[in-house]
N, C-alpha and C positions, 0 to 999 in steps of 0.2 A: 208138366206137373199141374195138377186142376188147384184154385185157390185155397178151397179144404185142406189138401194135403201139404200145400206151404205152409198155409196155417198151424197146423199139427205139426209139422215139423219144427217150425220157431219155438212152437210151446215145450217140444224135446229139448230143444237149445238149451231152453233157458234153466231149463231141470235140471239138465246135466251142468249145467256152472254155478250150481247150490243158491240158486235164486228159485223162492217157494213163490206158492201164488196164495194168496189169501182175499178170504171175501170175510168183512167186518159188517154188523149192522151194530146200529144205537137204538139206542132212547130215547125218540122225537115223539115227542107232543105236536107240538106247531114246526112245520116243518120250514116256515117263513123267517123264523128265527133263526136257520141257520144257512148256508151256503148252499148252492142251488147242486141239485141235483142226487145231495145223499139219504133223501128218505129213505131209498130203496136200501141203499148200503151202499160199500164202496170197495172197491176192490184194487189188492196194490200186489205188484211183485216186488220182493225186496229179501236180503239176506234172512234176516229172521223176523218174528214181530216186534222186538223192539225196533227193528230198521222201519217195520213198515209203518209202524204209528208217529216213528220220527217224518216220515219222508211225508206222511199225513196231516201232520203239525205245522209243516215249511210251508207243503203244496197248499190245502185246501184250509188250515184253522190256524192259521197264523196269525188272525186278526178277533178270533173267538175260541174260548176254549170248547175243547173238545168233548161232546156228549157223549155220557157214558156208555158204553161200547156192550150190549147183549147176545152177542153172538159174533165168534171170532173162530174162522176155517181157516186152517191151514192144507194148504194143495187143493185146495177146493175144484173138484169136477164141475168142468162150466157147465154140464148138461145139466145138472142141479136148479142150475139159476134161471128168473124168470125168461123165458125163452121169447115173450112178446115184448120187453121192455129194456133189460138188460142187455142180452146177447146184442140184437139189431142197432145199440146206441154204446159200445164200448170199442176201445182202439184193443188192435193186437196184444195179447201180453206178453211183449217182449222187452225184456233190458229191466231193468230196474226204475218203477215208475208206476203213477193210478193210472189204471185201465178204466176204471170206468167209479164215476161219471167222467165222460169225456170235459175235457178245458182247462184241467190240473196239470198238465205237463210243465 
């Protein structure tokens, strides 16, 4: 099996055991002012979006509250997302957890 279709197959996995995928952007002004990596946005697998902004809360703004949130996908098609920036620097989305920006686990 070629690493694509492993790929895609996790991403079935995860679908099928009611774990959605969501990609959130904010509100950044100064992007310095907050935790490295989520200008772009962030993206998390997690039962619903209140899990996922919980698990967002723990992982990544536990130490800053959380900027206000202007664009929130649920099951977000990755082909959607930046394809130079995003794709090539996020973990698998597998299991319940931020896939990207990577260092949140």
């Amino acid at each position: 099996m070629q690493n694509q279709d492993l790929f895609l197959n996790k991403i079935n996995f995860n679908m099928e055991n009611n774990l959605k995928r969501y990609w959130f952007e904010f509100d950044i002004k100064i992007a310095f002012d907050y935790p490295p990596g989520i200008g772009m946005g962030c993206g998390v697998n997690a039962l619903s979006k209140e899990d996922a902004l919980k698990l967002m809360d723990e992982k990544i703004f536990f130490s800053i509250n959380r900027p206000s949130i202007i664009r929130a996908v649920e099951n977000v098609d990755l082909s959607k997302l930046d394809q130079n920036h995003v794709i090539p620097n996020m973990k698998p989305p597998v299991g319940r957890c931020i896939w990207y920006p990577l260092g949140y686990d």
